[in-house]
KOLVO-538524 format. One record per residue (C-alpha): residue in three letters; z, y, x. Coordinates in steps of 0.05 Angstrom, whole numbers, plus 32768, in hexadecimal, padded with zeros to 4 digits. Each point is the difference from the previous one (the first is absolute). Example, Ala and Ser with C-alpha at 12.3 -4.5 7.8 and 13.67 -1.06 7.14 Angstrom:
<sites>
ALA809C7FA680F6 SER7FF38045801B 
</sites>
This chain:
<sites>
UNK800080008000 UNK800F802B803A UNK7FBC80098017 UNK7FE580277FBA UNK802E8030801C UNK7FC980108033 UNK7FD17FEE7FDB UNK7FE8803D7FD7 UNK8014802F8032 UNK7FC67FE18024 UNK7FD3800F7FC9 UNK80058046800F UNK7FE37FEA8040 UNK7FC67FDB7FDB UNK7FEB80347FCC UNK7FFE8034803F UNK7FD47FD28029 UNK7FCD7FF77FC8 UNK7FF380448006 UNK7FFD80068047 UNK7FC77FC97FFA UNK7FDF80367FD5 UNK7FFC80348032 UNK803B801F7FE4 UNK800A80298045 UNK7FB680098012 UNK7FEB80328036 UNK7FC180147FCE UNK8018801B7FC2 UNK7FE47FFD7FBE UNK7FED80487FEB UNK80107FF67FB6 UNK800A80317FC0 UNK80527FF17FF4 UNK800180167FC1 UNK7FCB7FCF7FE6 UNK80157FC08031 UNK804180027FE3 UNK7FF280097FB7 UNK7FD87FCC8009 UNK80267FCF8021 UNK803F80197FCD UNK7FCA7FE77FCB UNK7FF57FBB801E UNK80487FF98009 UNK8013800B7FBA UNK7FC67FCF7FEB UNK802B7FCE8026 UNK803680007FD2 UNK7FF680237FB5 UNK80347FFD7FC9 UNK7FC87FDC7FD8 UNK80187FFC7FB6 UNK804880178011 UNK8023803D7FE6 UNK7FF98034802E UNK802580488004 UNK7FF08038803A UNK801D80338010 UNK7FD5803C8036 UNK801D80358025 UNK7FF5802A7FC0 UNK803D7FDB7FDF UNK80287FFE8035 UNK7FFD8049800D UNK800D800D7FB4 UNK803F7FD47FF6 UNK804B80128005 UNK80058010804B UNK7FB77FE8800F UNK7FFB7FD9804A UNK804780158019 UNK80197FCE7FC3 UNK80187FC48010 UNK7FBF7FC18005 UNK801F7FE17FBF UNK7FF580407FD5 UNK7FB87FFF8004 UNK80057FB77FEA UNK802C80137FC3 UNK7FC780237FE0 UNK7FDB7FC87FF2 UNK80067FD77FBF UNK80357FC97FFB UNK802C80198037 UNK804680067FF6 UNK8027802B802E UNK80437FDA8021 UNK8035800A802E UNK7FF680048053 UNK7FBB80157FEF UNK7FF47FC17FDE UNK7FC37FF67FD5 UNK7FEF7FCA7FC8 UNK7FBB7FF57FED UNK7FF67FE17FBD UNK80417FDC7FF5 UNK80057FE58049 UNK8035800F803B UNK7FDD80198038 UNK7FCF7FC98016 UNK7FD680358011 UNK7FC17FF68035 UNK7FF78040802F UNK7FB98007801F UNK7FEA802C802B UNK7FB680118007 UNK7FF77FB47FE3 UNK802F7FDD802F UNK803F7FDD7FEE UNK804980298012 UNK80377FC3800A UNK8035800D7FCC UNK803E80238021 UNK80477FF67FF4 UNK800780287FBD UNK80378038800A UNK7FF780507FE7 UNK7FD180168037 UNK7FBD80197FEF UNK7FD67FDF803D UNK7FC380267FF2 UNK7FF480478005 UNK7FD580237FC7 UNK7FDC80318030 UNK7FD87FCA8022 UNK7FE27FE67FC0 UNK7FC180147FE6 UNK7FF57FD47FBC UNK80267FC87FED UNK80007FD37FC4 UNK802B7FD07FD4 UNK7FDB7FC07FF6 UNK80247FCF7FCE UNK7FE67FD67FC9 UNK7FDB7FC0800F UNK7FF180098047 UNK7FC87FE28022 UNK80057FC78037 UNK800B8029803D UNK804080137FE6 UNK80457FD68009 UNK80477FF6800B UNK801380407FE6 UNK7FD4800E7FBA UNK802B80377FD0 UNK7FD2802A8017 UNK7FDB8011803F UNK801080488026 UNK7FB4800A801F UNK800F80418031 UNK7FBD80148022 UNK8016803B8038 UNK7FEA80428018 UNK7FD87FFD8039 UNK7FEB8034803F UNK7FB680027FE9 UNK8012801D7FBA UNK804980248016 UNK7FE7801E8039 UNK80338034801F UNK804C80087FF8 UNK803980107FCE UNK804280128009 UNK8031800A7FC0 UNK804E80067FF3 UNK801E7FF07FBF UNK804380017FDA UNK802A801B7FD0 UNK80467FDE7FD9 UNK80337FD38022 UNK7FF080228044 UNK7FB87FDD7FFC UNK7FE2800C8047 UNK7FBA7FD68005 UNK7FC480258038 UNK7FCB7FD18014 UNK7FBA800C801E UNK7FB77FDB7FFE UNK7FC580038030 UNK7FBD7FDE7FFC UNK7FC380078022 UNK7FBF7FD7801D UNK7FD67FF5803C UNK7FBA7FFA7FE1 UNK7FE37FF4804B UNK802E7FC58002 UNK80057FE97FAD UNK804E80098008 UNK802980207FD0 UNK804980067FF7 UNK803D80187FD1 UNK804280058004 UNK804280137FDC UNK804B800D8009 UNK803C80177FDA UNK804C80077FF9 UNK802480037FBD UNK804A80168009 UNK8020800C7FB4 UNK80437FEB7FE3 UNK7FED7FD47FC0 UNK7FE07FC88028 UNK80187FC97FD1 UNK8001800D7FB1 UNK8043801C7FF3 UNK802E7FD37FE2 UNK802280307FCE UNK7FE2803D7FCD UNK801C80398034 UNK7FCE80268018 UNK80117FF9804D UNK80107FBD8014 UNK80317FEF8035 UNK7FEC7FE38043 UNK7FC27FFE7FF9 UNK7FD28017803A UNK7FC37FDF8018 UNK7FD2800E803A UNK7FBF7FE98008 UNK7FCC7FFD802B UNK7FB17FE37FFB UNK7FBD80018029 UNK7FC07FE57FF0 UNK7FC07FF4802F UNK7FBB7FF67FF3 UNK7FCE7FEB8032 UNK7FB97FE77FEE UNK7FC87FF48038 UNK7FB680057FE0 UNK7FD67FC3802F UNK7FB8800C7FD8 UNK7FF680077FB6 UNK800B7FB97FF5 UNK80507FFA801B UNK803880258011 UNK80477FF18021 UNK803E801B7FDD UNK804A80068017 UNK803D80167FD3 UNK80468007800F UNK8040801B7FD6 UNK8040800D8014 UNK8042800A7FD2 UNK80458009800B UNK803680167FD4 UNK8049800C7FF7 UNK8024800A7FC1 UNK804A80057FEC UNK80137FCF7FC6 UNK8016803C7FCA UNK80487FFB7FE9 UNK801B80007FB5 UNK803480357FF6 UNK804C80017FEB UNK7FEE80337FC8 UNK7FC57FCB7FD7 UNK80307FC38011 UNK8027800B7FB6 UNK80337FCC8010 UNK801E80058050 UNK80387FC67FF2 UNK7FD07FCF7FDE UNK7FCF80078042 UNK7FF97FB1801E UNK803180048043 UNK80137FD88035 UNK8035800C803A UNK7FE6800A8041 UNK80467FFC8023 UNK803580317FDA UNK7FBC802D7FE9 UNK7FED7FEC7FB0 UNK7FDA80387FF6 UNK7FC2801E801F UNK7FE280497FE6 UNK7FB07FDE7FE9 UNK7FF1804B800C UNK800E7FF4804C UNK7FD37FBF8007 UNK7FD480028047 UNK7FC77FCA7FE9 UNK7FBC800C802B UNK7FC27FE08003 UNK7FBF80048030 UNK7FBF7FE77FF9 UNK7FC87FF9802A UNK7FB57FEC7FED UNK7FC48000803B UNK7FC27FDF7FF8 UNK7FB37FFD8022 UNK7FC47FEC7FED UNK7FC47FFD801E UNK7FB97FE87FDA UNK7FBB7FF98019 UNK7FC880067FC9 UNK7FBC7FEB8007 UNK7FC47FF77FD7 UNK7FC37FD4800F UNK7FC87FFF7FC8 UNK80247FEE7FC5 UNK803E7FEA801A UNK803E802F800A UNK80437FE58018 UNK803C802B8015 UNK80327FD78037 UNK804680187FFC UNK803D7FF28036 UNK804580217FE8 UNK80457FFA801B UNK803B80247FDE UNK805480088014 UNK802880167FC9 UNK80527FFE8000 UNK803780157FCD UNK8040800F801E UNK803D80047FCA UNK803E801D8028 UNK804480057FCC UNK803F801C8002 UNK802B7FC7801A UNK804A801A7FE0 UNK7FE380217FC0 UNK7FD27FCC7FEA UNK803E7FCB800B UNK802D80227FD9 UNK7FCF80117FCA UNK7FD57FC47FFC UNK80257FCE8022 UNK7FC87FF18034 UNK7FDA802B802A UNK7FB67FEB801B UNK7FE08014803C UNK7FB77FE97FFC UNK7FBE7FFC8028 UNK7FBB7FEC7FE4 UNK7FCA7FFC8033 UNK7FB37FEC7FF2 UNK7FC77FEE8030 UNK7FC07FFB7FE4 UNK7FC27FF08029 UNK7FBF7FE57FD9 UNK7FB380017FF8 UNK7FCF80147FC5 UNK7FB57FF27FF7 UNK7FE280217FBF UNK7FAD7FF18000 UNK7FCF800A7FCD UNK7FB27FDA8001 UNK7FC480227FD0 UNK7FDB7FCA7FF4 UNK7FD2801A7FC7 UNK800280357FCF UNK80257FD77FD4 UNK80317FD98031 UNK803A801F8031 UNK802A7FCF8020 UNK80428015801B UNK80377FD68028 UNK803580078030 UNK80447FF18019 UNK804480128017 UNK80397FE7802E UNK803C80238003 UNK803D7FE7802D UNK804980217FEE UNK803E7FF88029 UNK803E80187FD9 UNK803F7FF98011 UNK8043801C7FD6 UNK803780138027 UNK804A80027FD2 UNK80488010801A UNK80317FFC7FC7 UNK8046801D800E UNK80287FE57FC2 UNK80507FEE7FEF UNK801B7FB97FF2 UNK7FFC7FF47FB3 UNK7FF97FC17FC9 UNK7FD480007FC4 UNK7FC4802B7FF7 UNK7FE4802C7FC7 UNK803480147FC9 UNK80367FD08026 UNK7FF7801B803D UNK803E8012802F UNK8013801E803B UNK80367FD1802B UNK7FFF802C8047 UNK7FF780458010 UNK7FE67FF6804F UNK7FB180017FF8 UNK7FDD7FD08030 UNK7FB07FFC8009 UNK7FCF7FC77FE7 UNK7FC380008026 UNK7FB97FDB7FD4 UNK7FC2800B802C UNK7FBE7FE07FF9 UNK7FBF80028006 UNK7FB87FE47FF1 UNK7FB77FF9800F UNK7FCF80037FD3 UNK7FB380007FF5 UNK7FD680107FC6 UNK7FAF7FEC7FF8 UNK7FCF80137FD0 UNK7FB77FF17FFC UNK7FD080187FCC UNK7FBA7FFC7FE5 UNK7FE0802C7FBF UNK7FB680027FE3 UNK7FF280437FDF UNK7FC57FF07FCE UNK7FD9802E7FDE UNK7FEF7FDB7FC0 UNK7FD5802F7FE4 UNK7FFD804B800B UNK803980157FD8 UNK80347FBB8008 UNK801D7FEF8043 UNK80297FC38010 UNK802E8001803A UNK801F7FB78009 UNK80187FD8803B UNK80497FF0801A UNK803480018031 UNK80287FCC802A UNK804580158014 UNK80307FDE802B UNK804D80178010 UNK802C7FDA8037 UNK804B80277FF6 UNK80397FE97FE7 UNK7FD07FD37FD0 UNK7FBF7FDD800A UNK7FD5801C7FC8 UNK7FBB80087FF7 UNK7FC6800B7FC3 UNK7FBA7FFC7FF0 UNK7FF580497FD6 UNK7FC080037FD1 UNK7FF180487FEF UNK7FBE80227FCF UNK7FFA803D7FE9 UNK7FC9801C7FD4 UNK7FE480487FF9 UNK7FCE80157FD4 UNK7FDA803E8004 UNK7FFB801B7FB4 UNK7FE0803D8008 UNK7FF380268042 UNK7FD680418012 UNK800C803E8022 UNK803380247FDE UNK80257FB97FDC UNK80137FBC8005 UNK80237FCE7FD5 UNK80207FC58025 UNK80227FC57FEC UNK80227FD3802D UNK80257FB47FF5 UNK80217FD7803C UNK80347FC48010 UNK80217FF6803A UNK802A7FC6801A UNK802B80298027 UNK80387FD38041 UNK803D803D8016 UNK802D7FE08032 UNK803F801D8007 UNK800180358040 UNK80267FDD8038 UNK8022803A801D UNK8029800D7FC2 UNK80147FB77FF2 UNK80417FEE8007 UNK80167FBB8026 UNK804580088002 UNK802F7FC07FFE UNK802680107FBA UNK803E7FE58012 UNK800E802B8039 UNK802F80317FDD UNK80267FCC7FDD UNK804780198001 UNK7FEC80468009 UNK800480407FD5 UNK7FB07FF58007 UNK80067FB87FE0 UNK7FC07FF17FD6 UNK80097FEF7FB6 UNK7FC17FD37FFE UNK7FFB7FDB8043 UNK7FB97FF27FFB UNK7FC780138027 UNK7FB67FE37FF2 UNK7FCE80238029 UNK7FCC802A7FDB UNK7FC17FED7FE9 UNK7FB5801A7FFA UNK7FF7801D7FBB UNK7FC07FDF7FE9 UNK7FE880207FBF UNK7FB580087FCA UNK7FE980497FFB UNK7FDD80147FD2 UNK7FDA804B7FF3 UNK7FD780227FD0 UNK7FEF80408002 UNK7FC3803C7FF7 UNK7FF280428018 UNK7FD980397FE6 UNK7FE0803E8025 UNK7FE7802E7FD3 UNK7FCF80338026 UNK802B8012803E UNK803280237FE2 UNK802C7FC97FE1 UNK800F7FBB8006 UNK80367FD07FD8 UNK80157FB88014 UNK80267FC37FDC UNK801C7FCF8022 UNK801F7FC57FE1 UNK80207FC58034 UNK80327FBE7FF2 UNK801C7FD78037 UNK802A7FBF7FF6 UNK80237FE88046 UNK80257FC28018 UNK8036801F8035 UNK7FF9803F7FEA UNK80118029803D UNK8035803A7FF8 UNK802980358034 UNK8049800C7FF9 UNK80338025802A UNK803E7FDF8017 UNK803580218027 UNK800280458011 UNK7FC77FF88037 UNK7FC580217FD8 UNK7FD77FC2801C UNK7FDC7FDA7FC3 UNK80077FB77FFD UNK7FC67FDA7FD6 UNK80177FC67FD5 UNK7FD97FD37FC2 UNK7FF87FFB7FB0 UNK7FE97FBC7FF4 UNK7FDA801D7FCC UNK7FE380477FEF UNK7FCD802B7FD9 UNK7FE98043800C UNK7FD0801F7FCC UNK7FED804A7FF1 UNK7FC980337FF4 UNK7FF38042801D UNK7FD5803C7FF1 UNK7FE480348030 UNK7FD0803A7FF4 UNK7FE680398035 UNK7FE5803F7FF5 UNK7FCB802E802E UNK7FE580427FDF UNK7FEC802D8043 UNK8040801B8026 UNK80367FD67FBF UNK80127FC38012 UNK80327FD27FD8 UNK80187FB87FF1 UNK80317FDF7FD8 UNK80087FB27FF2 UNK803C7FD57FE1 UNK800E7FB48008 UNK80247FD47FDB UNK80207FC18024 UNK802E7FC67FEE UNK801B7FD1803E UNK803E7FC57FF9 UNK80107FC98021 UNK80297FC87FF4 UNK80307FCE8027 UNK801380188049 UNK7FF27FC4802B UNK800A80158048 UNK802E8027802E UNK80347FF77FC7 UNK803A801C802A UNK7FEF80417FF5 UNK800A7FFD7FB8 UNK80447FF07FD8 UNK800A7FC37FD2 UNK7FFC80227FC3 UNK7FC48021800C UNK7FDB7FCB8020 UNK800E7FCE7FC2 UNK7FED80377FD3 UNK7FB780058015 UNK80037FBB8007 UNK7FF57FF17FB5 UNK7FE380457FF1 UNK7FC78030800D UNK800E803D8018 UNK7FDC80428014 UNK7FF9800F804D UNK802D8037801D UNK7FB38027800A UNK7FEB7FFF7FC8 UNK7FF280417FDE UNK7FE47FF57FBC UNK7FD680517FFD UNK7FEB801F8037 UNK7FCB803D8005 UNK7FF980378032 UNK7FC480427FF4 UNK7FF4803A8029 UNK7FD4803B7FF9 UNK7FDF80338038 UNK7FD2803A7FFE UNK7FD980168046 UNK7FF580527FFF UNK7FD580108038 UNK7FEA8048801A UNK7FE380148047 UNK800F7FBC8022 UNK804580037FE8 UNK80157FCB7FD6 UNK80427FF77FC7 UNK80187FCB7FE8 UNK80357FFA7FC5 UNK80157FC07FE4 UNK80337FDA7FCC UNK80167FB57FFD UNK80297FD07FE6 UNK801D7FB88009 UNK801D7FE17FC6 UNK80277FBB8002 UNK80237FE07FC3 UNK80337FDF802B UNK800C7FCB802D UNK802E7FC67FE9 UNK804D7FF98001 UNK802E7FD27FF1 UNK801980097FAD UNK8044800F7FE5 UNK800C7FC17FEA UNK7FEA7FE48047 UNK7FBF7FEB7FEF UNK7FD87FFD804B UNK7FCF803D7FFA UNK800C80017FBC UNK7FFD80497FF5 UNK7FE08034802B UNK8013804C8019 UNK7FE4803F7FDE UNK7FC4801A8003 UNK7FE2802E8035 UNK7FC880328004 UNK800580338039 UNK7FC9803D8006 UNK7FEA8019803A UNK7FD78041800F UNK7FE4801A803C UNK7FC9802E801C UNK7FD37FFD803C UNK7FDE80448023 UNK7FCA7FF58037 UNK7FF18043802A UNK7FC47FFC8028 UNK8008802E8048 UNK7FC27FE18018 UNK7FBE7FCC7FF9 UNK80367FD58022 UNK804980117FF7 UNK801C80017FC2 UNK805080097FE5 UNK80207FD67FBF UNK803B80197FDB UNK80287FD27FCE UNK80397FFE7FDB UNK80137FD17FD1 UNK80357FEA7FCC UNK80197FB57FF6 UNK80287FF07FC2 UNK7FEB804A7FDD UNK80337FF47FC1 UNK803B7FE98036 UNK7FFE7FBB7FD3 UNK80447FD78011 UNK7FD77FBA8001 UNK80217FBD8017 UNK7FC67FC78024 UNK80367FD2800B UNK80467FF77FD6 UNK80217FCC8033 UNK7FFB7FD37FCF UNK7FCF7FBB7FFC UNK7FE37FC88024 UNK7FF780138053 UNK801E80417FF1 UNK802A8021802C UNK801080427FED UNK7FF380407FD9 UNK7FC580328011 UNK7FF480497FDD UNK7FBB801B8004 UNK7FF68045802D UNK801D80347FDF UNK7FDF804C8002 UNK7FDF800B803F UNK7FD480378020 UNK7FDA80018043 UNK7FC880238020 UNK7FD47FF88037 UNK7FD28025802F UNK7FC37FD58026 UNK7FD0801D8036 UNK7FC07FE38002 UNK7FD18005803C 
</sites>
């Protein structure tokens, strides 16, 4: 096993040589027009790998610009926007009824899942389009199928010159950050790159309605680079690397929203029984790099795009030894670490006008390994019965690690039945060695049918199913012995500990789309998913670290509506989705769950702690333009009906919080000092009406504790453009 370590690694080696082979580094270069070389290549790249008959939402740098704090948001926010997506703690998003088991792709090739934690790894300013693909998704797509985060990036061809910007505004919000592209036409080289701090102090959702939370600073930092080598109009070369790190205090309930100080859960930590939860020192760090290098080339009617990636990504939960022992009875000092090396071929074969084959595959090797030290008291019993025999805290160590390697090969025949009806069917092989040996054969068709189509219109319809195979993600499983706190004040209730398993579910989606002229457009989407091991996210302890665990059974069904509007400089959208997701009987890593809940779901379906039953989000800009100088006013809106919680009568996400629907407003001015330098004012407004909104009660399955949504916020920012 030791050797896959090296393995991919290599590969980087072996995509790089390909293109040496192809006079990468030639003493002749090609005199070529940029501009044209790499649209065209961009063309043949996306050719590769279409949606084909999936639902597809995009957003440009147009909508990014004109939502609430445009690119210096955080990379979820754009997301948020599109239909379906319900807004959760830590930055958290769930896409149609699912937890996470999101895909991230950049410019087509694979990002390895990271250890999930609140850090935003990607920075907004390097993006220049990127789109939500969920639905029925074609072949090339696995593992990870709620929905597929397609990011396609500035480049130094397009961006050409500099930017530098500062930003902030409430909770001493500090964020300046720069950009710079540019291109060697001589050579066919361009180049981009970005990097920015964020220093604020809400980093984490604050855990009560006051308006300032209480320890609660983050800092931030993240870089971006962008490095593409033109070798003749056929192929090109292409490195990527990202870089995150980021520190954020664990924010602290305080003694004035605690109604009840005597009935607060203690424990005595030598003659000390009470600890001040205002005073808690919880910190956690994470860090997320990654490269990826690709080599594109096109012969006649073949295109393939090789990819090499390697990624490092860490979580670092640091408590407060005395507090969280007299408060909780256990306090956890834990280290996640991921190494993910692997290799990605997409190609694509014309072989007539009515015939485009398309296969691949993908390896990717993961070495996790969890690192827990437990300082606890003696104690008998667990749950309700649980008590505290000794006050001297000693330390449990329950470190492991593992190895494992995913595969995935795929081949798909898009047909063109007839001019209007296209068939895109094949399937997918996909093989997991973790914990568990688990593999499946995936069939997946989709239809789309070309109603109407001219100039100014088009009416499509679309139909798909998808066998869909979601392995659990290694670095969050948990293999720890369950009886190793037995006679502890950390004693499990249910001593049971079956490793996850790969959700395996039937998709099923339905939907059409309507543009009429080019000013407006409307979708439906309809979708219904049945799933054996039904794959959900919970967190236990107070490391904000998720832990993934299994349904044996669940459905997920829902609809969703989107329309757009484009009349000159007015722009708008709006869309609403309705979704419905349960589960029923938890049937691995038990321990994290008490006995009553655990036989309650047993015999019972209940909804998942994601689901939101209505969620909808609109926004609205107008572009006023006069003498080169450009404004930009805008409005939006997020509106969620509620994530679950756990009901009065005790009923596992039986119930779920209010309501929420912040505005936000904001304007944009762009003066122009020359043909070449340009300055951008903005200010914006999050959370307009100062709604008091909770995302999280506390409350439900894999929930660990309360979050409030931002409350009324202003910040402004100046940008230099040269």
């Amino acid at each position: 096993m030791k050797k896959r370590i090296i393995m991919y690694p290599i590969s980087l080696v072996f995509v790089f040589s390909i293109a040496l082979m192809d006079n990468v580094w030639a003493d002749q270069p090609t005199q070529l027009d940029e501009v044209i070389v790499e649209g065209q290549l961009n063309k043949a790249r996306e050719g590769i790998a279409p949606s084909l008959g999936a639902s597809e939402y995009n957003f440009n740098q147009d909508a990014i610009v004109t939502q609430s704090q445009g690119k210096n948001a955080g990379f979820n926010e754009v997301i948020l926007r599109a239909p379906g997506v319900a807004e959760d703690s830590f930055g958290q998003l769930h896409i149609r009824g699912e937890h996470a088991n999101l895909q991230y792709r950049i410019n087509n090739v694979l990002i390895p899942e990271g250890i999930s934690g609140f850090g935003q790894t990607f920075d907004t300013r390097f993006i220049d389009s990127v789109s939500l693909i969920t639905g029925s998704l074609p072949a090339q797509y696995g593992f990870h199928t709620a929905g597929i985060v397609d990011i396609h990036t500035k480049s130094g061809i397009i961006n050409n010159g500099g930017a530098v910007s500062m930003y902030g505004g409430s909770y001493a919000t500090l964020s300046p950050s720069f950009l710079y592209g540019g291109s060697d036409a001589k050579n066919g080289v361009n180049y981009f790159a970005t990097g920015s701090y964020l220093r604020d102090n809400c980093g984490i959702e604050n855990p009560t309605r006051s308006e300032r939370p209480i320890h609660d600073q983050t800092q931030q930092g993240k870089s971006f680079v962008y490095l593409s080598k033109v070798i003749d109009d056929t192929s090109r070369i292409t490195l990527m690397v990202n870089a995150y790190y980021g520190n954020f205090q664990i924010p602290d309930i305080g003694r004035a929203h605690i109604t009840n100080l005597s009935q607060l859960p203690t424990f005595t930590l030598g003659s000390a029984t009470f600890f001040d939860p205002s005073k808690l020192n919880e910190r956690q760090t994470e860090q997320n790099y990654f490269a990826i290098l690709s080599y594109q080339k096109t012969i006649g009617n073949f295109n393939f795009q090789l990819s090499a990636f390697s990624q490092y990504n860490d979580v670092l939960f640091k408590p407060d030894i005395n507090g969280d022992l007299i408060i909780n009875g256990v306090a956890g000092r834990v280290l996640d670490r991921n190494i993910s090396n692997g290799i990605e071929l997409d190609s694509s074969y014309v072989i007539n006008d009515q015939h485009t084959l398309r296969g691949g595959f993908l390896v990717i090797n993961n070495n996790a390994t969890n690192n827990n030290t437990s300082w606890i008291f003696p104690g008998t019993g667990a749950g309700a019965s649980l008590t505290q025999t000794g006050t001297i805290p000693y330390d449990i160590n329950d470190n492991h690690g593992k190895e494992g390697v995913l595969y995935g090969v795929y081949l798909q025949d898009e047909w063109k039945v007839i001019k209007p009806l296209t068939i895109n069917f094949g399937g997918r092989f996909d093989q997991s060695y973790q914990y568990l040996n688990e593999n499946q054969f995936s069939p997946r068709a989709n239809a789309i049918w070309d109603v109407y189509k001219d100039t100014d219109s088009r009416f499509l319809i679309h139909a798909g199913y998808a066998r869909y195979f979601t392995p659990p993600p290694i670095e969050l499983a948990q293999k720890l012995n369950p009886y190793i706190y037995n006679n502890t004040t950390n004693a499990l209730e249910v001593p049971l500990n079956s490793p996850a398993k790969a959700e395996r579910s039937n998709y099923y989606d339905a939907g059409i789309t309507y543009d009429f002229s080019k000013v407006f457009k409307i979708g439906l989407d309809g979708y219904y998913k049945t799933a054996q091991n039904q794959l959900d996210s919970g967190q236990f302890g107070a490391a904000i670290i998720q832990t993934p665990f299994n349904y044996s059974q669940g459905k997920v069904y829902g609809t969703e509506l989107t329309t757009n509007w484009k009349i000159r400089a007015f722009s708008a959208s709006a869309n609403v989705a309705y979704s419905r997701a349960r589960g029923k009987h938890i049937d691995s890593e038990q321990f994290d769950f008490g006995l009553a809940e655990l036989s309650y779901i047993s015999k019972r379906w209940i909804y998942l702690d994601h689901d939101q039953t209505i969620t909808a989000s609109a926004g609205v800009s107008y572009k006023f333009s006069y003498n080169g100088c450009d404004t930009i006013p805008y409005v939006d809106f997020l509106y969620g009906s509620g994530l679950r919680k756990t009901r009065f009568d005790g009923v596992p996400n039986g119930a779920h919080v209010s309501s929420h629907y912040p505005i936000n407003i904001g304007i944009e001015h762009t003066f122009k000092l020359t043909s070449e330098q340009k300055l951008k004012l903005r200010f914006d407004v999050v959370n307009l009406l100062d709604q008091v909104y909770a995302l999280r009660s506390g409350t439900g399955v894999g929930v660990g504790a309360p979050q409030y949504g931002r409350r009324r916020s202003y910040y402004g920012g100046l940008e230099y453009i040269f």
